[in-house]
N, C-alpha and C positions, 0 to 999 in steps of 0.2 A: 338529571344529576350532573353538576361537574365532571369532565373527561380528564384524568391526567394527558398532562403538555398540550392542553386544546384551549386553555381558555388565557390567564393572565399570565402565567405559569410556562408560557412557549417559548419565551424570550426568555434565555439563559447570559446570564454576565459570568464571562470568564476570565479569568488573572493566570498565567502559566497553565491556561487546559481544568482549573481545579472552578469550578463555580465560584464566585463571589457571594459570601455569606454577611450581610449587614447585620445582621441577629444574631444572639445566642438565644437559645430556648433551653428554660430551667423550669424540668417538672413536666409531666404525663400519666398518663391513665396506666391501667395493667397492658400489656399486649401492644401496646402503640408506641413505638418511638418518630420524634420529629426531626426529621432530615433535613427539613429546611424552612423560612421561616421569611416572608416578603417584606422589603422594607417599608414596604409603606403601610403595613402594623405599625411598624414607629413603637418604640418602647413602652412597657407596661404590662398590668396582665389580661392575656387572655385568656378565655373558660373551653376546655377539649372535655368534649362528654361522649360516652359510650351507650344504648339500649341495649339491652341482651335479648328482649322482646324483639322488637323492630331488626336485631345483627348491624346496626349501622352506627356510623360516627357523625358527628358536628362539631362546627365552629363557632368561637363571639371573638371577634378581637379585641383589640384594648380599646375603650373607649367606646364600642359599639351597646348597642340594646336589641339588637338584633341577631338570632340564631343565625347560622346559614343553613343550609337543605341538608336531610341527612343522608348519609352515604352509606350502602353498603359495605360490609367489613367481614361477611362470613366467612373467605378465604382471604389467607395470608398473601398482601399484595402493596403497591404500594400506591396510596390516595390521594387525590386532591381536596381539600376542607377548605370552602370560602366562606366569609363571613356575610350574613345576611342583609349588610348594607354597604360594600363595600366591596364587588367581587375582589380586584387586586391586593385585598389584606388575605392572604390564606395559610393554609400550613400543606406542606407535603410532608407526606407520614408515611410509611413504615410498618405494616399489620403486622401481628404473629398471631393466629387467630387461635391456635390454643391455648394462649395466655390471656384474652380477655377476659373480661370480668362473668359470670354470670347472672347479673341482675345491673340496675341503670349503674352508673362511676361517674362523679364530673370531679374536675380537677382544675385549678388554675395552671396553665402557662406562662413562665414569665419571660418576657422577652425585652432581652437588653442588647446596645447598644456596642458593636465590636469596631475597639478602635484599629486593630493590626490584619490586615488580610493579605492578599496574595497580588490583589490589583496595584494597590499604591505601592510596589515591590521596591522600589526608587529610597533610600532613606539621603539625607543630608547631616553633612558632619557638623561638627559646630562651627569649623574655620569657615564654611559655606555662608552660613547663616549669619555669620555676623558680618561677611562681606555683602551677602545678597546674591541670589542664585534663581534660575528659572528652570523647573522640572517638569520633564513631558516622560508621558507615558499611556498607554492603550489597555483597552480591556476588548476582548471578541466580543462579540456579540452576537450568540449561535440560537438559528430558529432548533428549538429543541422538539416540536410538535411536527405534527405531519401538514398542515395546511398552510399558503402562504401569507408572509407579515405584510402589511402595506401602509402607508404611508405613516412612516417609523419617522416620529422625531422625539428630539434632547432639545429639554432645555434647564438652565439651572435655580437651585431656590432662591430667592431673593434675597435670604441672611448670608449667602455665599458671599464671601470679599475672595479680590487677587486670581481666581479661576475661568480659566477659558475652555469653550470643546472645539473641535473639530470632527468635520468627516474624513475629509484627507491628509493630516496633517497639515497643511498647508495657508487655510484659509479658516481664520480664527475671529470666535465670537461671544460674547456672554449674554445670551437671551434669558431671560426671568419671566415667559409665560409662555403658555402653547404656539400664542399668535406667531409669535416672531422667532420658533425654534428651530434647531438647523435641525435640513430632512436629512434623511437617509436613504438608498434606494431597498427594495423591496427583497426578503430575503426570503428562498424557496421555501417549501417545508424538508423535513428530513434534514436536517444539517447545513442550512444554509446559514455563509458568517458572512461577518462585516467586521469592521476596526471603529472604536469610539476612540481619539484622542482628548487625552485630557492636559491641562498645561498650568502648572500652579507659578507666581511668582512672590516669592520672599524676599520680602523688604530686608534692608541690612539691617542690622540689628534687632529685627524680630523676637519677641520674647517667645522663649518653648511654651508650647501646649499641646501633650497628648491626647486631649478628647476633641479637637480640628475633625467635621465630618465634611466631606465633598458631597452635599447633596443633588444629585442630578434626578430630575425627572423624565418619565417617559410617558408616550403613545402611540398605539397602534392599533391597525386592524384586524383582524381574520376573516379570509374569505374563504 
């Protein structure tokens, strides 16, 4: 079974110390709420089902046809749920074990897409925008698991325009596949951080759009 903070789930992004949430989740079984929700579910619904046979939880994410493993859930705790094709689509959940159901519950999950959070904390005014501005800013990058990360890299989606990363601030890049992503060095377990810079530039006169998503990908190891 999935270990909470052992598996995709170890690497935490953080904005002011607060997790970075790319998801909202609308909708849950009885006894379970979902604390958090990986981006790369990617919007849409997923199915959280409960046994009262079995005491255990599962997952399907959006788009999947495939369960993930089911979890135990007898005592009130909180879970890792990955989806059966996709370990880094999961949910971390939240047990109260004396409000679950007593017989099978499946429910859709919806998960949508959060344009405001605490990473992009940086806003631009309009006299900014309509001159043209270039905005940098970081997110942690804290091993939240016990084992070490290794060979951590970023690199950006390919629909991404105007965004660069950084490791050190200093030396800037916009890769669009694994091959070519900037490394990172290797972060202990137990609380081990690092800094991702990120650097957007706005053209002058840019027209506003609040749904603009930074999509950056990741990989890593556990050993």
């Amino acid at each position: 079974m999935p270990f909470f903070a052992q598996h995709a789930d170890a690497l935490d992004f953080r904005g002011m110390y607060f997790t970075n949430r790319q998801l909202r989740a609308v909708g849950t079984i009885p006894g379970v709420a979902v604390d958090l929700a990986s981006g790369r579910n990617g919007p849409g619904a997923g199915r959280l089902a409960y046994d009262a046979t079995r005491e255990a939880l599962r997952y399907r994410a959006p788009g999947s046809d495939t369960w993930g493993t089911w979890v135990p859930a007898a005592d009130s705790d909180e879970l890792l749920l990955e989806d059966g094709e996709d370990s880094g689509s999961y949910l971390r959940v939240v047990v109260y074990a004396d409000h679950l159901a007593d017989s099978y519950v499946e429910a859709s999950v919806l998960l949508e897409d959060i344009y405001q959070n605490d990473v992009a904390a940086i806003d631009v005014v309009a006299a900014d925008a309509l001159a043209g501005k270039m905005v940098t800013y970081n997110v942690t990058l804290w091993n939240y698991g016990t084992v070490r990360l290794s060979q951590l890299k970023f690199w950006l989606d390919g629909a991404v325009a105007d965004l660069e990363i950084s490791e050190n601030n200093v030396d800037w890049s916009s890769p669009t596949d694994e091959d070519n992503a900037v490394a990172f060095p290797d972060l202990a377990g137990h609380g081990g951080v690092d800094s991702l810079y990120l650097r957007r530039t706005i053209g002058a006169a840019s027209p506003a759009d609040p749904e603009v998503l930074n999509l950056v990908h990741c990989s890593f190891c556990g050993v």
